[in-house]
N, C-alpha and C positions, 0 to 999 in steps of 0.2 A: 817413704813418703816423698812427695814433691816438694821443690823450694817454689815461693814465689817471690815475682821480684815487681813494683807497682811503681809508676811515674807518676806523680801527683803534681798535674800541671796546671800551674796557674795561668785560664782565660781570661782576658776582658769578654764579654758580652758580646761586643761588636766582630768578634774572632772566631767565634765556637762555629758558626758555620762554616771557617774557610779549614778549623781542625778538622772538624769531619769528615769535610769533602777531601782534604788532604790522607786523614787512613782511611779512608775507601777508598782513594787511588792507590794507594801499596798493600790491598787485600791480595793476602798467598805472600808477601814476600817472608814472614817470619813459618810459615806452615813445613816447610822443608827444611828445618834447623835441625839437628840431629839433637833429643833429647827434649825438642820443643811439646807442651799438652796442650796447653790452652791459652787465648786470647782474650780479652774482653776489654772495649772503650765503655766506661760508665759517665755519664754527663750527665751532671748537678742537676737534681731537681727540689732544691730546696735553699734557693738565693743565693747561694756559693758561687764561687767562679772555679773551682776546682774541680778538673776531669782528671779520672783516675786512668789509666794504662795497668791493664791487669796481664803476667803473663806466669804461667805457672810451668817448670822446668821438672827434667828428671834429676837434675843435679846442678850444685854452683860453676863445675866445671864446661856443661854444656852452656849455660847463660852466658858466662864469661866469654867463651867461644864466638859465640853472634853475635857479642857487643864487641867484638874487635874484628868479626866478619866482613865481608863484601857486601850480605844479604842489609845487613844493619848500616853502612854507610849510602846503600843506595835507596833501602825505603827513608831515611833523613835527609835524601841530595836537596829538599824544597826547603828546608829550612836555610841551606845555605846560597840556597840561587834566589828564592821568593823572601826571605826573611823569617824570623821568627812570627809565631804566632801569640806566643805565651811571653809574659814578664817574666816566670822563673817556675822554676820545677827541680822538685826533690825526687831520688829514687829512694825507695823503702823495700826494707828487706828482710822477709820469712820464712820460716819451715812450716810447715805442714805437720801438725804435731795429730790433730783428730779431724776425722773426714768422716761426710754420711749424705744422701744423697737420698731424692726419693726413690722411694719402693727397695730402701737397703733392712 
């Protein structure tokens, strides 16, 4: 089963547009990571300031891999030219213990 690995980052309000626009500008940079599944930005819709960063690996080995990759320091180069967008953010960290999907 897959690990997943989630940034839970805290936006102000007045920011969530410039995070967006920032991962849709590094759309494909994480897609070529060897052992990469899946991606998902999910954006609060129930008064929270908390965007999740979902990405779901073959292993902790390959995660670990792109977090000390080229791929990984170049889709973050905005954060250190333009600023942060967020006050702070946790990574959170899972296994994949039971999975089902429709039409399983």
């Amino acid at each position: 089963m897959s690990i997943v690995r989630i940034n839970a980052i805290k936006v102000p309000p007045e920011q969530a547009p410039e995070l967006e626009k920032r991962f849709a500008a590094r759309a494909g940079a994480v897609e070529g990571s060897e052992g990469f599944e899946r991606f998902e930005l999910l954006r609060p819709t129930d008064g929270r300031d908390t965007y999740f960063v979902v990405t779901h690996w073959r292993s902790v080995a390959d995660f670990d891999a792109w977090l000390a990759g080229a791929s990984f320091q170049q889709g973050h180069k905005a954060h250190g030219s333009q600023g942060p967008v967020s006050t702070e953010s946790e990574l959170l960290a899972f296994d994949v213990v039971q999975e089902t999907s429709a039409g399983s």
